[in-house]
N, C-alpha and C positions, 0 to 999 in steps of 0.2 A: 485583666481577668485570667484566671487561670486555667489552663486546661482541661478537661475530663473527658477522659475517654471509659463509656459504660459498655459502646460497644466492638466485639469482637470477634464478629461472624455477622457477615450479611449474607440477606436472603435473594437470591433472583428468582424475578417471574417467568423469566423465560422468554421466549416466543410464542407459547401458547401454553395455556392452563387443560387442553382438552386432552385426553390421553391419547385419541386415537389420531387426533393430528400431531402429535408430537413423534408417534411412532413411524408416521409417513415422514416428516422432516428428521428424522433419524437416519430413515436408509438416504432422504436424498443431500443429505449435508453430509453425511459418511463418505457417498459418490463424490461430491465436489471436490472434499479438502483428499480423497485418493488422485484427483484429476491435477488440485493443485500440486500437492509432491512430487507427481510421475513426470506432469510437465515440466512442472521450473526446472526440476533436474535434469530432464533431459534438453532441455536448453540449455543449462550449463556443460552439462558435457561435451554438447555438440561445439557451442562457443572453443569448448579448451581444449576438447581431440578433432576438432574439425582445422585446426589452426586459423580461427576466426579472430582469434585473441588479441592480437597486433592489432587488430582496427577499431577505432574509440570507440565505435556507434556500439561493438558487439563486444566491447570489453565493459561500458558502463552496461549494456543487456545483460549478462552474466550475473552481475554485481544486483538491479531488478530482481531480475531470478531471486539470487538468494536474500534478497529481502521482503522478497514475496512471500517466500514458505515462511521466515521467520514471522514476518506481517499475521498472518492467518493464523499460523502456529500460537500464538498469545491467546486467543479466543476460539478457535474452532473445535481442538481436543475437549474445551472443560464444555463448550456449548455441547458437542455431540454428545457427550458420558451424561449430563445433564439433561438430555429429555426423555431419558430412562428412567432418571432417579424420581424419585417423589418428593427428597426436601435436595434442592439446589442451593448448597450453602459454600463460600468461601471466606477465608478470615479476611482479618482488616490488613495483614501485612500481603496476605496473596492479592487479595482487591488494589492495594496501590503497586504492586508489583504488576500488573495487570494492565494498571494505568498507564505507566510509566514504559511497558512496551508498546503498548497500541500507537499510544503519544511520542515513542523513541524509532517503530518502523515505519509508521505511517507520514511522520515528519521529510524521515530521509527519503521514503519514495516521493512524494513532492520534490524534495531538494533533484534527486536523480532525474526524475522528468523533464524537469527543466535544464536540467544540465543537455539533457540527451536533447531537446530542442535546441539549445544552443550549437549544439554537436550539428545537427542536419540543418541550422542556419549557413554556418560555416563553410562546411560541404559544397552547399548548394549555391553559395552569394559569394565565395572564395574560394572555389576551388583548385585555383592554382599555388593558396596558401596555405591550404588545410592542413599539409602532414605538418607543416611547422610551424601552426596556430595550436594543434589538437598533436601535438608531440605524447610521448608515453608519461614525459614527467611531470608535465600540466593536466594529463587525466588521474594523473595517479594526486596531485594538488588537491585538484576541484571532489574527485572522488573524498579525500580526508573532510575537507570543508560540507560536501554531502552529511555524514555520519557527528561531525562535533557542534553543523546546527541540527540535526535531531536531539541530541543529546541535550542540547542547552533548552530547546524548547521544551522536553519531554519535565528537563528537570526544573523550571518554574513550574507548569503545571500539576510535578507532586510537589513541591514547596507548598506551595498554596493551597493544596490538600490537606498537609499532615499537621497545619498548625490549626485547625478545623476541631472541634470540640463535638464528639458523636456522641448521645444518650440515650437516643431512641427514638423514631424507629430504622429497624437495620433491614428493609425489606426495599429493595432497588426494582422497579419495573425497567428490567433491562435484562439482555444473557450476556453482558461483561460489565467491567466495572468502568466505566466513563466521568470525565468530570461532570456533564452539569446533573447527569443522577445521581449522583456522590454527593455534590453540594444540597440537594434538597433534603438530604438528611441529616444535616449539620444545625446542631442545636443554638444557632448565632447567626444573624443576621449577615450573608454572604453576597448582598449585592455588589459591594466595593470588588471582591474576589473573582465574582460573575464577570464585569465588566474588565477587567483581567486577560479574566481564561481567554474573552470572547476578542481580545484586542490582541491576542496572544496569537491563539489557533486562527482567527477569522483574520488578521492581514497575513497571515502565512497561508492561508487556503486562497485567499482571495488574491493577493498579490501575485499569487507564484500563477495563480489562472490569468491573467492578466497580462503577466509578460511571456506565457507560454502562448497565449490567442495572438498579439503582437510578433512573437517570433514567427508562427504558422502562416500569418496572414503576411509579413515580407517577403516569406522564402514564398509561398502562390501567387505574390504578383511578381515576383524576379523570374518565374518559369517561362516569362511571356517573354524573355528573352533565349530561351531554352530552344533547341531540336524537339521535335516532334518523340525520339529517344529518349533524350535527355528527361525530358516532363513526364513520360509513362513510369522511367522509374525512381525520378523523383516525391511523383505522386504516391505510391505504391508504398512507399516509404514513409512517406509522412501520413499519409493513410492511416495506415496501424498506429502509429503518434498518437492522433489527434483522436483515434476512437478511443484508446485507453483513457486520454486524457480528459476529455468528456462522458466518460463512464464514471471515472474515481474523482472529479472536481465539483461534477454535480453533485452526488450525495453528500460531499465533503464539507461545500460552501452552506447548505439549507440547514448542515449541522452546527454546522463553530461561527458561520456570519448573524447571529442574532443575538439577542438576548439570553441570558440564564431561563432560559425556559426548556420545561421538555412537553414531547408530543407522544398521540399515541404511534405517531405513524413510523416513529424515531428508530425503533429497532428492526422494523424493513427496511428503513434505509440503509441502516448501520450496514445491512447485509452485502450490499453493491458496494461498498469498499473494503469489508474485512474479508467477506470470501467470494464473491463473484469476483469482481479485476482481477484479485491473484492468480482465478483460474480461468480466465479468458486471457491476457496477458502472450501465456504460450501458443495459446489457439492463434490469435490475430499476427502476432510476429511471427509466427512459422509459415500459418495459410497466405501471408500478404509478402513473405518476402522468400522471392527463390534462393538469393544465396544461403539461407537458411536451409531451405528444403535439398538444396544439392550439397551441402555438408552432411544433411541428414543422412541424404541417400547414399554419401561415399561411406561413410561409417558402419552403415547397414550391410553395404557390400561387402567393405571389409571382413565386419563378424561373420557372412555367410561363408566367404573366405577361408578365413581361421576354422570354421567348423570343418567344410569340405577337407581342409588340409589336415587336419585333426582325423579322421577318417580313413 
């Protein structure tokens, strides 16, 4: 059968159809994604002028960071301009460009999470091996394989998109472009596709949670060999881990471990992994770990420093 494509501008519904709640979710999603930029950056800065750099835990953190802004970056700009406007429209090439980030950053922070669990396995069950398990040149490895499985997963899930025959209608009840709302506007029968996407996204959501609850829960029963020391800041540590990871796996798995179906409830979900974790992220790995917070703080001195002498 041959393709046609009629349409060339989709509609989104948005988050809300009400004026006046759209204008309250203006200023407060305007506030998150400024919370997300200021933080991940300043986590990365801290990581690279703190001379954090050298240590894998905080060299794959940096590498988060910047895939966090980019993460949010895909959707939170056109969401926030869009609860102002009155017709929220994007074309069909920005729609699967759309896709194909969401599906390209959100891939590799999976891949990185779990890298970074493997990372405080290591650590904490090897520590006498660690620097020469987690060397610079096997982070700099595992780091490349992070981003080329985003990329391979991101690019079946637009394959599978753009060979999709669209005629109408072009109205997506959603604020970005996602596969399985994409797919119910495709004029062809897309259950073969569905079961796809959902074998695609849903053992990478659900796999990567599975062996990331398995690494957390060896490195917590190895602590019982641990100092009293050792286990506070072990703990402390993986702490922060296991909250992100339970923040951004749970929305993640309710969305891509099912069927081609959508819900109303789908795009608050959406919300807890495209802009909540990006901007909790910096909160939990700053407040939960001191070496963080005392790079912070030497940095800070430093510029008050620079100023005084400037003076």
């Amino acid at each position: 059968m041959e393709k046609i494509n009629n349409v060339t501008v989709f509609i989104f519904w948005g988050l809300s159809q009400n004026p006046e709640v759209e204008e309250v979710c203006f200023v407060v999603f305007s506030f998150f994604y400024t919370v997300i930029l200021l933080g991940n950056l300043l986590i990365m800065l801290t990581v690279c002028m703190g001379n954090l750099f050298k240590a894998p835990m905080y060299f794959f953190l940096n590498y988060l960071s910047f895939v966090d802004i980019c993460y949010s970056s895909v959707t939170a700009p056109k969401m926030i301009v869009d609860l102002l406007a009155k017709r929220k429209t994007i074309s069909y090439v920005g729609c699967i460009l759309q896709l194909f980030g969401v599906h390209f950053f959100g891939c590799t922070e999976i891949f990185i999470l779990t890298v970074m669990a493997y990372d405080r396995y290591v650590a904490i069950c090897k520590p006498l091996h660690y620097m020469t398990i987690m060397d610079r040149n096997r982070c700099n490895k595992m780091l490349l394989v992070t981003w080329v499985g985003g990329f391979l997963h991101s690019i079946i899930q637009v394959a599978l998109v753009v060979q999709l025959p669209f005629c109408g209608p072009n109205e997506i009840d959603h604020y970005f472009c996602d596969v399985h709302p994409v797919l119910k506007l495709a004029c062809t029968d897309t259950h073969v596709v569905g079961v796809v996407v959902t074998a695609n996204s849903g053992t990478i959501a659900l796999g990567s949670f599975v062996i990331l609850l398995m690494s957390y829960t060896v490195i917590l029963v190895s602590l019982r060999k641990q100092s009293a020391e050792g286990r506070r800041k072990a703990l402390s540590t993986c702490g922060s881990h296991i909250a992100v990871v339970v923040i951004f796996f749970g929305p993640c798995t309710f969305m891509y471990m099912r069927p081609d179906t959508t819900f109303a409830e789908d795009k608050m979900v959406a919300v807890f992994y495209t802009i909540i974790t990006p901007m909790l992220n910096p909160l939990i790995y700053t407040l939960r770990n001191t070496e963080v917070k005392n790079a912070m703080k030497k940095l800070w001195c430093r510029k008050v420093s620079w100023e005084a002498n400037d003076k």
